[in-house]
C-alpha positions as CSV (number, residue, x, y, z in Angstrom):
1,X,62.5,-64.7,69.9
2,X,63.4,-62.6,72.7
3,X,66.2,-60.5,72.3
4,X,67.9,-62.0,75.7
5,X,67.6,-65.5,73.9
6,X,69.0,-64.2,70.7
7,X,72.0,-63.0,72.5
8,X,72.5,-66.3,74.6
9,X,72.2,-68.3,71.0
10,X,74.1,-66.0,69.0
11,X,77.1,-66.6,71.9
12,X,76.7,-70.0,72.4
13,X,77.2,-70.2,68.3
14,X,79.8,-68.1,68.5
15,X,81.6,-69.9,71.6
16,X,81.3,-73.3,69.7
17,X,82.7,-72.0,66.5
18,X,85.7,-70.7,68.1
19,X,86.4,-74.8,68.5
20,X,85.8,-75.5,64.9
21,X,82.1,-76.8,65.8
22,X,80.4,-78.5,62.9
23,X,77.7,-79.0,62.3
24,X,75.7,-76.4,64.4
25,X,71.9,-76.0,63.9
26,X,69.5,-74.1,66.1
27,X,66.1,-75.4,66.9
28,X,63.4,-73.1,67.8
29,X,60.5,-75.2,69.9
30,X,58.5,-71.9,70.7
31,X,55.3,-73.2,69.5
32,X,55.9,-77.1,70.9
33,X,55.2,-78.3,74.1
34,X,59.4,-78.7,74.8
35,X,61.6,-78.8,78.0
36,X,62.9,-75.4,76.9
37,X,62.4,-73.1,74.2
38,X,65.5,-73.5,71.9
39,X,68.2,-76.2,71.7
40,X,71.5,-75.2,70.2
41,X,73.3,-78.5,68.6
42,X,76.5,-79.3,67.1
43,X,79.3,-81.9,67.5
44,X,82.9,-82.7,67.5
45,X,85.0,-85.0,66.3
46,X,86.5,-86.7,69.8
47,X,86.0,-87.0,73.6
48,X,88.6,-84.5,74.3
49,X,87.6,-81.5,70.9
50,X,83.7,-81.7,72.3
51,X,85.2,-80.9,75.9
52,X,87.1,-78.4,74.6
53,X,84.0,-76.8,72.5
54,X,81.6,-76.8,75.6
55,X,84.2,-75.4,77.8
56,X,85.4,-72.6,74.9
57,X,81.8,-72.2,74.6
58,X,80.7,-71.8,78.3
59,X,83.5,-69.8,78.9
60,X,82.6,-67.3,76.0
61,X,79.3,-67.5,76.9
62,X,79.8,-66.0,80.4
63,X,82.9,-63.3,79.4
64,X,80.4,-61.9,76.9
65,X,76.9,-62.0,78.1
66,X,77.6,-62.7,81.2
67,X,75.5,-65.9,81.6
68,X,76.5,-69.6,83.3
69,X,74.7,-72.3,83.0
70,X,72.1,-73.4,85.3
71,X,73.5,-76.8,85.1
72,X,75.2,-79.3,83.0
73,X,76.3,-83.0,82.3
74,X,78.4,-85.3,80.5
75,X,82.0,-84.2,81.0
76,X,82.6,-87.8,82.1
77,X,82.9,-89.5,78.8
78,X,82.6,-86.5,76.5
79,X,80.0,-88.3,73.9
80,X,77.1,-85.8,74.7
81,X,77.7,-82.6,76.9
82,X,74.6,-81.0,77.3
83,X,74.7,-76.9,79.0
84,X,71.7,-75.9,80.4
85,X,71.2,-72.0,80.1
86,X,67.0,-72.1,81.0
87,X,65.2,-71.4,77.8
88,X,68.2,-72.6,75.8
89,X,69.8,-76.2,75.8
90,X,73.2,-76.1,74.1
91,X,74.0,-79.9,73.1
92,X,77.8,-80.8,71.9
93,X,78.2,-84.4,70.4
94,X,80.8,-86.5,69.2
95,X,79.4,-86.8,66.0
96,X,78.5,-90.8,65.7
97,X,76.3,-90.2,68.8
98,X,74.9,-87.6,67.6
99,X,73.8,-89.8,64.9
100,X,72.5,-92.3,66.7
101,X,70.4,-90.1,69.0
102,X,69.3,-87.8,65.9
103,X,67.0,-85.5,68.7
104,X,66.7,-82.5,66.3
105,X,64.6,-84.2,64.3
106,X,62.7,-86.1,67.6
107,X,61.2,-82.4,67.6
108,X,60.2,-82.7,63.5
109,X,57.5,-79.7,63.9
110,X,60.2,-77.5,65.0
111,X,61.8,-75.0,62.7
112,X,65.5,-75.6,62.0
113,X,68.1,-73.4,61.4
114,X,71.8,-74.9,59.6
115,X,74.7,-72.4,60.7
116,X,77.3,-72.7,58.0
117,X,80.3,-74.3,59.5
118,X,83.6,-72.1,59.4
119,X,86.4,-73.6,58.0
């Protein structure tokens, strides 16, 4: 891990826990044939708390590193919010979809990494 990706996960973590996140895991596909190199998951429990955790998390993001998103998607019903940062992908889900889609373990040969929820 680079130490520019290890800074953009460690404040997308940290950005997400400051909305009570749970959940959160970080999946390293370094040796996979991915769309990027790490995804960053975790969800909410509503529409309007996974809003509120991707925009916390975008805004600490870019006070802190410095960093916006290249691009991002799904403020318009709030399920599944994904941030796209180039090698990192941070997903937010309410936590049914999440479920349903389950695509931390689409990428089973990844390594995966549980961040203790704060509570």
């Amino acid at each position: 891990m680079t130490k520019e990706d290890k800074q953009l996960i460690d404040a997308i973590v940290e950005g997400m826990q400051e909305q009570k996140a749970k959940n959160i895991v970080v999946v390293d596909m370094t040796k996979l044939e991915a769309p990027c190199s790490y995804f960053v998951i975790c969800d909410g429990t509503s529409s309007r708390q996974v809003a509120s955790i991707a925009d916390t998390m975008r805004d600490y993001v870019r006070d802190n590193i410095r960093q916006k998103p290249f691009s991002y998607d799904g403020y318009e019903n709030a399920e599944w919010i994904a941030l796209d940062y180039g090698s990192v992908i941070a997903h937010i889900f309410q936590h049914e979809v999440r479920m349903f889609y389950d695509i931390e373990h689409l990428w089973n040969d990844a390594k995966i990494t549980h961040i203790p929820d704060i509570d």
